[in-house]
N, C-alpha and C positions, 0 to 999 in steps of 0.2 A: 352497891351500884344503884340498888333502886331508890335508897339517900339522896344521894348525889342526885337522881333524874328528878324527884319530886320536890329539892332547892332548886334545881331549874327550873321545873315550872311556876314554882312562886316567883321567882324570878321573874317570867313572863305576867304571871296573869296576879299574881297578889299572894300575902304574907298568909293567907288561909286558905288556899287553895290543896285541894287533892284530887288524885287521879280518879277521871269515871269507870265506870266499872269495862274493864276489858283492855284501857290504855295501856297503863305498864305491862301487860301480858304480850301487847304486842313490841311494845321497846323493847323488850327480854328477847322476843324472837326475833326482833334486826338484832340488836348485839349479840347473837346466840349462831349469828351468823346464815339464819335460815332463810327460805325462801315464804315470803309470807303476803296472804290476800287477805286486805282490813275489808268487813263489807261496815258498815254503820250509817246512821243517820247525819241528816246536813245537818249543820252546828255541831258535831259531837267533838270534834276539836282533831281528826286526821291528819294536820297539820303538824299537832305539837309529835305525834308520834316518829314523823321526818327528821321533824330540828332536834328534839332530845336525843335521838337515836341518834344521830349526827352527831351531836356536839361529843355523846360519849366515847362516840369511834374516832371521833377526832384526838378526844385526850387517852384514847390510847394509839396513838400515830401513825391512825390510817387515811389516806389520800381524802379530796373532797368529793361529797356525793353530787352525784348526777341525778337533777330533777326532772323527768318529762313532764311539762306543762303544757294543756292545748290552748291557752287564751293567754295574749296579751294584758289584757284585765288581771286573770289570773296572778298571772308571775308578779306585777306590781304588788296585789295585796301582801302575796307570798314572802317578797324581800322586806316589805313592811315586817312584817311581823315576826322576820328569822332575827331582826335586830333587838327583840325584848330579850333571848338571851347570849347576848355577845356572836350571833352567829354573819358572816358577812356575806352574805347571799349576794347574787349577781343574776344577771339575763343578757345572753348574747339572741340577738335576735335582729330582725331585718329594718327596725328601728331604730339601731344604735349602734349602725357599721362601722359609725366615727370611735367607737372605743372598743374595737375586736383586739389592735395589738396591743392596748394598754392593759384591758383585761388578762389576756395570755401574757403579758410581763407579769401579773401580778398571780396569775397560776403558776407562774412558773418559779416563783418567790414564795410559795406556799402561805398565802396572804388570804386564798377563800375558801369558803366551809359549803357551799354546795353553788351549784353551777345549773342554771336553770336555761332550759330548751325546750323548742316547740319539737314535734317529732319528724318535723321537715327537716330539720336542721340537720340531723343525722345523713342525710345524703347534701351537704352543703361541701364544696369541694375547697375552702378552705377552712373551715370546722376538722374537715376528718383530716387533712394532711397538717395544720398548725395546731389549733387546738388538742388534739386527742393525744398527740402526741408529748403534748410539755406534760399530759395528767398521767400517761401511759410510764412518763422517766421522772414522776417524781411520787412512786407510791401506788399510784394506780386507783382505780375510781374506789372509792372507801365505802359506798352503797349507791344502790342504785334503785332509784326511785319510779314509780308509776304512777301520776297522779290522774283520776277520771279513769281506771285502766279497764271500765267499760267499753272506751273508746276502740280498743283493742278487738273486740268481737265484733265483725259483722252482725251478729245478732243483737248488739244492745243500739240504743234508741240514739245514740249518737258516732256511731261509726263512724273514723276517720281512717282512713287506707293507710296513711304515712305511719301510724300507730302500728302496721306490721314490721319496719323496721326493728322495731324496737326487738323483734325477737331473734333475729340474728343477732344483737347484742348482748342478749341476754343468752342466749347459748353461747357465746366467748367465755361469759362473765363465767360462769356456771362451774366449770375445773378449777378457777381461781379463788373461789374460797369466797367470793363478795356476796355482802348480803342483797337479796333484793326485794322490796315492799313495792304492792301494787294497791292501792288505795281506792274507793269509791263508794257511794252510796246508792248508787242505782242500777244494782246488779240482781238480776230474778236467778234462780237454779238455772235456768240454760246458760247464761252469759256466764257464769262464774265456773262452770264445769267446761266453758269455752274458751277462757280465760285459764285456769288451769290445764287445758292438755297443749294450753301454747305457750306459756312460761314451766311449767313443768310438774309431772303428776304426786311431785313429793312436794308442792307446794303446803300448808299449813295456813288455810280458811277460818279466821275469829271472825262471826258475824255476830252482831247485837239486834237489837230491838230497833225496827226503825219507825215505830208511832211517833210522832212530836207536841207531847202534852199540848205545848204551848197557842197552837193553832184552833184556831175555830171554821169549819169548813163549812159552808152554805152553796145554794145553787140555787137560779134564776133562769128560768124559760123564757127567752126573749127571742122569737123568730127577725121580727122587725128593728133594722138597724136603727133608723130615726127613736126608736123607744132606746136601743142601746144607749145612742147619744145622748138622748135626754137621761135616760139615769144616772149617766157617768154625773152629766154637770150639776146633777140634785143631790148626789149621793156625797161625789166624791169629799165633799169638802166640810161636810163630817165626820167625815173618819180617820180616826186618831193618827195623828206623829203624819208620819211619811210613806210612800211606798212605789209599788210598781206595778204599771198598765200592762199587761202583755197581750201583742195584738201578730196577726200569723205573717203579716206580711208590712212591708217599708212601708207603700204605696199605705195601707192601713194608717201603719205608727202616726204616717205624718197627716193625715182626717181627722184623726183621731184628739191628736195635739192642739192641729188649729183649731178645732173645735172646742176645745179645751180653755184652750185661750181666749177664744175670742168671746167667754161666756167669764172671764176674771179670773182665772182660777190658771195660779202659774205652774204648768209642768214643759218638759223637754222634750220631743222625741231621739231614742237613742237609737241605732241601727248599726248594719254594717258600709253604709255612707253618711253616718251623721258626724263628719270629722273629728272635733277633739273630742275622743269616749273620755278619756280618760279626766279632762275638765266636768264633761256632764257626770261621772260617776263620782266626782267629789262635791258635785252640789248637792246631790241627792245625799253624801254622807255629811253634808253638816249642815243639810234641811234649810237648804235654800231653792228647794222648788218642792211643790205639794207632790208631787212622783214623776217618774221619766216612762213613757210610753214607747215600749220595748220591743223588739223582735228577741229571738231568746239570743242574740248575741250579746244581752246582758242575762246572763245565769252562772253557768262554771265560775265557783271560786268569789264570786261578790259580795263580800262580808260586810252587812252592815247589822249589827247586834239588832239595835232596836228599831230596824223595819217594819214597819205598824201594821201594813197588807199588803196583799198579789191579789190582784183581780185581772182574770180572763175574760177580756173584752169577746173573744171566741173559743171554742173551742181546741184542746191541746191534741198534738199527735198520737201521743199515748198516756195514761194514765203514768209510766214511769217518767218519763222527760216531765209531766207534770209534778211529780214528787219532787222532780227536784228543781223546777222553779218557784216552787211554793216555800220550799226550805230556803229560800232567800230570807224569809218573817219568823219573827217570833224566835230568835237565839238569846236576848237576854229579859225580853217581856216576856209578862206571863201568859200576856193575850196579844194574838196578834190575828184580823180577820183576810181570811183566803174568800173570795167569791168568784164561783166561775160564772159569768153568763156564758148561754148554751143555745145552737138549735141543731138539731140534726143536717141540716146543711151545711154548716161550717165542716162538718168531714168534706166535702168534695174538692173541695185544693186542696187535703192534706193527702187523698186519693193519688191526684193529680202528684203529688209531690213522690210518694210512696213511687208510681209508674217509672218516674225518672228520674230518682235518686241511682241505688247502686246499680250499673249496668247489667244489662243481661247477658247471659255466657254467649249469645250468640254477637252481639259486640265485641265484646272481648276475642273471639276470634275472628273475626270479621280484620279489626285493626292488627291483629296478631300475624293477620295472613296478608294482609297490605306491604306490612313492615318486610315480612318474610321474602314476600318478591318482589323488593326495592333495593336497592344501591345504598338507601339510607333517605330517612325521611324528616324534614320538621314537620310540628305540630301545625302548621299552614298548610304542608306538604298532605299531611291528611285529614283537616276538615276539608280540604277542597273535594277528600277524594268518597266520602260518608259522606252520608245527610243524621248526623251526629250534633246533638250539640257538644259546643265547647266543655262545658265542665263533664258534658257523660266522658268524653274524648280525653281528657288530661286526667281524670279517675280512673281511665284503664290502664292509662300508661302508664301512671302512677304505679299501680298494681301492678302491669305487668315487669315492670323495672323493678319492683321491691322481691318479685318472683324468677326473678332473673332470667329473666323470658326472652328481653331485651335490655340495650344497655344505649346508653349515650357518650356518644364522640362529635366534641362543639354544639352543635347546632340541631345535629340529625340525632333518629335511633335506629339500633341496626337490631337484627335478631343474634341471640348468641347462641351457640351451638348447644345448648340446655334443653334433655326434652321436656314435651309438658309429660307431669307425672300423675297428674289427677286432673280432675276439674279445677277451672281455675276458681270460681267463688260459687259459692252457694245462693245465686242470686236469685231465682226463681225460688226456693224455700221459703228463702228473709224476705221477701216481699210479700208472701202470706201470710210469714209471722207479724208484719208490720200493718197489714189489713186486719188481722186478729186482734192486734193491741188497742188499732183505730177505734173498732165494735167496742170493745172493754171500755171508752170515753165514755158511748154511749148508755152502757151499761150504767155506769157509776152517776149519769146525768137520772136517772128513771131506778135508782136504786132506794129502797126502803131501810137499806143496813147502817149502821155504826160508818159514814165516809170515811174518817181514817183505816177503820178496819178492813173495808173494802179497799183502799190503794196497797195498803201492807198487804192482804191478801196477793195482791196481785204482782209484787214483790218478793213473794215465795216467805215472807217474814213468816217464824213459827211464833213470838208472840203475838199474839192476836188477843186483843181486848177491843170492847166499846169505850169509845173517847170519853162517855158523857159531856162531851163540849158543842158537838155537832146538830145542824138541826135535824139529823135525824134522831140523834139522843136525846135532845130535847123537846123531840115532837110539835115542833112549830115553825115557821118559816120566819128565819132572822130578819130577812130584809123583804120587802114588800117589792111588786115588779111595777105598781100604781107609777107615774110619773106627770107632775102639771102638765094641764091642755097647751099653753103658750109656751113652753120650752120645749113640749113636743110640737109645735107648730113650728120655731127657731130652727130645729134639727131638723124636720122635715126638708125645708128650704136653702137649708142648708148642705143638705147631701144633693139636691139637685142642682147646684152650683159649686160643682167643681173639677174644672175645667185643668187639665195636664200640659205642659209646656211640650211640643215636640219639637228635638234639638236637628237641629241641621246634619245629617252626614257633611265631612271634610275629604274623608277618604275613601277610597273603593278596598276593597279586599285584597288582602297579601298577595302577590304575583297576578292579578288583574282579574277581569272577567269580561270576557265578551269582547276583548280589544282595549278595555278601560282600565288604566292602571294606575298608582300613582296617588297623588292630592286630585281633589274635585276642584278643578278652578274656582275662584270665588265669584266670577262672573256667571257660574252657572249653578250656583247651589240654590237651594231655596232658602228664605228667610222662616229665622224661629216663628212654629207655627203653636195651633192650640186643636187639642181635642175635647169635645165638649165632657166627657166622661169615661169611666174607667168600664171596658166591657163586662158586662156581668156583675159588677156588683151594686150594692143597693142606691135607689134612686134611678135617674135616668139611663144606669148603665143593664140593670134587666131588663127597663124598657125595650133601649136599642136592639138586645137578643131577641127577646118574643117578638118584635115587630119583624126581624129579619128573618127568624126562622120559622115562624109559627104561623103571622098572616101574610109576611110575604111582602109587606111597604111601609114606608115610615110614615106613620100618621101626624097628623096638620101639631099635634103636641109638641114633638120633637123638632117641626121647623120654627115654632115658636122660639122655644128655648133658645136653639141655632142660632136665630135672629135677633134677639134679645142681648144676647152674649156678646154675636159680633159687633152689635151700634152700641150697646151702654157700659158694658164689660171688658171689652177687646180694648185698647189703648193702641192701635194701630200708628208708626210714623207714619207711612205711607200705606192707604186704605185700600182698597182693589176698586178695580173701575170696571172692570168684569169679571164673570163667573165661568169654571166649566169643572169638570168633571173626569176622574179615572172611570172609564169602564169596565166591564166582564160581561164573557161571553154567556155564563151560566144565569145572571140575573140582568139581562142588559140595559133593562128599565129601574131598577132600581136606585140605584147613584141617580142618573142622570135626574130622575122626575124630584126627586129629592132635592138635588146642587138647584134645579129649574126655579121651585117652588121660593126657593130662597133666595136666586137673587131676586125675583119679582118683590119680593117685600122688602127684598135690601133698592129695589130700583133700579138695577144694573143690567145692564145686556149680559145674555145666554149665551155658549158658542160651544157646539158639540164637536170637537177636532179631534180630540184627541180618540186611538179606532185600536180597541185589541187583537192585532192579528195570528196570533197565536193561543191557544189551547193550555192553559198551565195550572199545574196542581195550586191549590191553597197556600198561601203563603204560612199560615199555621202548622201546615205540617213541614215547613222547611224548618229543619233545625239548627244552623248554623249561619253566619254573614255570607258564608262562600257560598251555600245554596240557596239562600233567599235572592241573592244580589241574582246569582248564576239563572233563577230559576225564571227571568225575568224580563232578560237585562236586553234580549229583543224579543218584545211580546207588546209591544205598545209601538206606534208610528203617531205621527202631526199628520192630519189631512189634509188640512190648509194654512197656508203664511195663518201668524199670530196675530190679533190686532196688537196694537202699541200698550204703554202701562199696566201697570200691576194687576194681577190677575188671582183668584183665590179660586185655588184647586182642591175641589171637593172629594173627600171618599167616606166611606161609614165604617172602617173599624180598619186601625192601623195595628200591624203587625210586629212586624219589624224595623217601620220606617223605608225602605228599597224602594217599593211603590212610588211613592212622594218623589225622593229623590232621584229617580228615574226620570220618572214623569216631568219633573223639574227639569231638569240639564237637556231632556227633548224641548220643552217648552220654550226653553232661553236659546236655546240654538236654533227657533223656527221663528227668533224675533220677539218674545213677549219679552214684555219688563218685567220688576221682581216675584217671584213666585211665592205666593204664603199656604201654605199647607194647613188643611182645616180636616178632622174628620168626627164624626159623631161621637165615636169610641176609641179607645186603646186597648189593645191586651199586657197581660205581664210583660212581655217577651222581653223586652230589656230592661230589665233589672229588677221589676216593681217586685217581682217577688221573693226576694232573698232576704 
C-alpha cells in the first residue's frame, strides 16, 4: 500500500518525489480507518494526505469522501490539484446552483472521488434531503474530511459557528467504520485538546515542526501612516517575484492600492467586495501584478509555490492567524521575505474587532428568550426587536440552531422543546484569550528572540530552534524605516485627500419605522453625497476626532480642506445654492458654526431650519438599520418652508447614513430641491471594515 501511495504522489508532484517526514504515517491512519488530527506547517503538503488516502479507499470500493472547505478560493485550488492524480473533485456551493442536479446525477453514477463543501452547506435543505442521500444509497461517505479544523474551536483564531455542524456528523459517522482526518496548521495545545473532545478523545494527534526554513522575518516601527505609504512605494518594487499587502480592513486595501498605483507600481486590491477573487487570484499566480493588497480573505488554502513576500502594512490579530498568512511565501523558494510594519496602535480595531466578534452569553439569551415568547420570529422580526448588530444577531442563531435550541419553519424560528444543558459558548473566556493573543503581536513586534522561534513558541511547537535567517539571528535590521522627503510629502497629501462616496439609502427597514415603510421615493432621497475622510484614521480623519472630542470645534484647517474639495474636487451636476446643517442637542454649536464657515467661503446663503426636537442616544451606539433608522426617525422637524434649489446638508461624522437620509426626505418634503449630503467623516459602520 504504501507503493502504490508514493506512485501517487509522483504521479502528482514528479518522478523523484518522496513522502515528508510524517505524510504516509498519516495516509496509513485514514486507511487504518482511524480518527486522525494532522497539525503541520503551511506548504507541508496536507492536501496530498486527503487525495492519496482517497484514491486508496477508493480502489478499495469505498464511497467518495466528504471535504469541509471554508473558502471559495479554497476548494478551487483543492479541485485543481485532486486532478494530478486522476482524482475528480467537485464543489457544490452557492456559486454553482446551476450544476446541483448534474453533479448529484453523477454522485449517483459513482463518477466522483471527493465532494467539497462549505460547513453551511450542511444545513442546506436541499443538500441534506438530495444530495446525502444518493451518497448515503451508494456506499456511503468513504472519509470524511476536515480541512482548517481550527475553525472548529471557538478558541482558534478563525472560528466559524457553522464548523459546529460538522460534529453532529461526525458522531453518525463514528459506529460506521469511516475514517475521519481533521487537517490544519494553526492549532496551539488549547485548540487541538478542543478539537479533539469534539470529534473524539480516541482521536490520533501527528504534529510536526512548524518553523518554515524558507522565510526571512523582519520588523519595522512605523507609527505614521504617510511613512507607511511612502515605504510601500520605495520598497515594494524591489522585492523579488511577487507577493501580498495585507492590510486589516477594505476601506484600507483600497488606500492602500490607490496609492499604489498611482505611484506606477501595478497591484490589485482583493477583499470580501472586490468581485472577481477568483480572476485577481490568478493574476497574482502567473505574476501579472507586483502583489494584491489583502484583507485576510485572501489566506486559507492560496497556493502559490513561489510567492516572494507577505508584508503587514498593520499589525495582525494574533501571532497564530499571522503564521498562517505568512505561510502563504516561501513553499518552493528558498527565500522568501515576511516584513511586518508595526505600531502599537494598530491593536485598537482589532480590540474593537475582538468586543464584537463572538457574542456574549448574555446575547445569546437575550435572542433565545425573544424567540421563546414569540409565535415565531424572522431575523427582521428580531433586529427590530435588539439593538444587536446584524452579524452579532445571525451568529447566534447560527449557534443557537446548530445547538438545537431553536429551529426554522420558512421564514421564522421557533424554540424547540430542547433544554439548555450548559452554557451555551464560552464567550467571555475566548475573548480574553483573543486579547492575550493581541498582546503576544506586541510582544513578538519588541522581541530580541530567534522571530520564527518566537511564533512556533507560541504555537505550542515543541521543536524549537533559531532560524538563523531572521534579523534577530542576524543581528541587524534588513530593511531600513529611512524613506525620500518627496514621496513622503506624495503620501502625506495623499492621505489628506481621500474623500468616501456616501450612497443614497432606497429603502427604509423591513416592516417600516416610524410610519415609513417600503421604497424611499426617489423624489425624496438625497443625491450620492461625499465625506471628506474616514474617521479616525490617519490624515484628516484624527484630525476630525481631536477637534470634536478633545477642543471641542473644527478648526479654520478642516474648513479649508471642506472647501477646497467641494469647488476643485467635488464634480458636482448640479452644485447647491445653499447651505445648512443636521443639528444636536448635546453640541448645538458645532455643525452649524462649521456648515456656516463654509458656505461663506463657498459664497452661498446660510439657513438654520432644520431643529432637533428630541433627545437621542448616539447614532454609534445603534447597532443595526432597525435601530439607527428607529432611533431617529422623529427626532428632527423643518422650521421654516425651504428656500428653492439644491441645497448641501452638512454634518461631521456619518454613521450609518439614517441621519442624511432622514434629514433628506424632511427637507424635500418642506420644499427644497436636491439634497447632497456632505459630512467631514465616516465611520466603518457599513462595511469599511470587514
Amino acid at each position: 500500500m504504501q507503493t502504490t501511495a508514493l506512485n501517487l504522489l509522483r504521479t502528482m508532484v514528479g518522478n523523484h518525489a518522496s513522502f515528508k517526514e510524517g505524510q504516509w504515517e498519516a495516509i496509513n491512519s485514514v486507511i487504518q480507518r482511524e480518527k486522525t488530527l494532522v497539525v503541520q506547517k503551511t506548504g507541508w503538503g496536507k492536501s496530498m494526505v486527503y487525495f492519496i488516502a482517497t484514491k486508496l479507499l477508493r480502489s478499495q470500493g469505498a464511497g467518495p469522501s466528504i471535504l469541509i472547505s471554508p473558502l471559495l478560493s479554497l476548494m478551487r485550488n483543492q479541485i485543481e490539484s485532486a486532478k494530478g492524480i486522476g482524482i475528480n473533485a467537485v464543489t457544490i456551493n452557492s456559486n454553482n446552483e446551476q450544476d446541483w442536479v448534474e453533479i448529484n446525477q453523477e454522485l449517483f453514477n459513482n463518477r466522483i472521488d471527493i465532494l467539497i463543501i462549505s460547513p453551511e452547506r450542511l444545513s442546506n435543505k436541499f443538500f441534506r434531503e438530495n444530495t446525502l442521500p444518493i451518497i448515503d444509497n451508494n456506499g456511503g461517505i468513504g472519509c470524511f474530511v476536515v480541512d482548517e479544523a481550527h475553525c472548529i474551536s471557538d478558541w482558534g483564531h478563525d472560528f466559524r459557528p457553522d464548523y459546529r455542524r460538522i460534529i453532529r456528523i461526525v458522531k453518525s459517522l463514528s459506529h460506521l467504520n469511516v475514517p475521519i482526518l481533521a487537517t490544519t496548521a494553526t492549532a496551539n495545545d488549547r485548540v487541538v485538546s478542543d478539537i479533539r473532545e469534539q470529534i473524539g478523545k480516541d482521536m490520533k494527534i501527528l504534529r510536526g515542526r512548524l518553523d518554515r526554513e524558507s522565510l526571512r522575518l523582519s520588523r519595522l516601527l512605523i507609527p505614521d501612516y504617510s511613512q507607511r505609504l511612502a515605504w510601500l512605494a520605495q520598497n515594494l518594487p524591489m522585492l523579488t517575484g511577487t507577493g501580498i499587502v495585507y492590510c486589516n480592513t477594505i476601506a484600507e486595501c483600497e488606500r492602500v492600492a490607490k496609492w499604489l498605483v498611482s505611484n506606477g507600481i501595478n497591484v490589485k486590491p482583493y477583499h470580501s467586495r472586490a468581485g472577481d477573487r477568483e480572476a485577481l487570484e490568478k493574476l497574482l499566480l502567473n505574476n501579472n501584478v507586483k502583489a494584491l493588497i489583502a484583507t485576510d480573505a485572501l489566506g486559507m488554502g492560496f497556493d502559490k509555490p513561489d510567492l516572494g513576500f507577505v508584508i503587514h502594512y498593520q499589525g495582525p490579530r494574533s501571532l497564530v492567524s499571522y503564521y498562517q498568512q505568512i505561510g502563504r511565501a516561501g513553499r518552493s523558494i528558498s527565500n522568501a521575505e515576511i516584513i511586518l510594519i508595526y505600531d502599537e496602535e494598530d491593536n485598537t480595531l482589532h480590540e474593537e474587532f475582538i468586543k464584537s466578534g463572538l457574542p456574549e452569553q448574555r446575547i445569546l439569551e437575550d435572542i433565545l428568550n425573544i424567540i421563546s415568547n414569540s409565535s415565531g420570529l424572522t431575523v427582521n422580526n428580531i433586529l427590530a426587536s435588539v439593538n444587536y448588530s446584524n452579524s452579532q444577531v445571525k451568529q447566534c442563531i447560527t449557534l443557537l440552531e446548530i445547538d438545537e435550541l431553536i429551529f426554522k419553519n420558512g421564514s421564522k424560528y421557533y424554540r424547540s422543546l430542547n433544554p439548555v444543558q450548559n452554557k451555551l459558548l464560552k464567550g467571555e473566556l475566548t475573548k480574553q484569550i483573543k486579547m492575550n493573543e493581541l498582546l503576544k503581536v506586541t510582544d513578538y513586534a519588541m522581541t530580541n528572540e530567534c522571530l520564527m522561534k518566537f511564533i512556533s513558541h507560541e504555537l505550542n511547537d515543541s521543536f524549537l530552534n533559531d532560524c538563523g535567517k531572521c534579523e534577530n539571528c542576524q543581528q541587524r535590521k534588513i530593511y531600513s524605516d529611512q524613506v525620500n522627503e518627496d514621496l513622503l510629502r506624495l503620501a502625506n497629501d495623499f492621505l489628506y485627500n481621500q474623500p468616501m462616496i456616501i450612497t443614497p439609502r432606497e429603502v427604509w427597514p423591513a416592516n417600516g419605522v416610524g410610519g415609513e415603510r417600503g421604497r424611499i421615493p426617489t423624489a425624496e432621497r438625497t443625491l450620492e453625497g461625499r465625506a471628506l475622510c474616514l474617521y479616525g484614521a490617519a490624515g484628516l480623519g484624527n484630525i476630525v476626532k481631536e477637534n470634536r472630542y478633545v477642543k471641542g470645534n473644527f478648526e479654520d484647517k478642516l474648513v479649508n480642506y471642506a472647501v477646497d474639495f467641494i469647488k476643485n474636487n467635488w464634480h458636482m451636476q448640479n452644485p447647491p445654492v445653499w447651505v445648512t446643517a443636521v443639528p444636536s442637542l448635546r453640541n448645538p454649536n458645532l455643525v452649524p458654526d462649521f456648515a456656516k464657515r463654509v458656505a461663506q467661503q463657498l459664497n452661498l446663503p446660510y439657513y438654520s431650519l432644520i431643529a432637533k426636537v428630541k433627545d437621542t442616544k448616539e447614532q454609534k451606539y445603534m447597532r443595526n438599520s432597525f435601530q439607527q433608522a428607529g432611533n431617529i426617525i422623529d427626532a428632527f422637524t423643518i422650521t421654516t418652508p425651504c428656500p428653492p434649489g439644491t441645497v448641501l446638508l452638512i454634518d461631521d461624522i456619518m454613521n450609518s447614513g439614517w441621519t442624511f437620509t432622514i434629514c433628506g426626505v424632511l427637507l424635500k418634503r418642506a420644499g427644497s430641491g436636491d439634497v447632497i449630503p456632505f459630512a467631514l467623516s465616516a465611520t466603518p459602520a457599513r462595511g469599511e471594515s470587514e
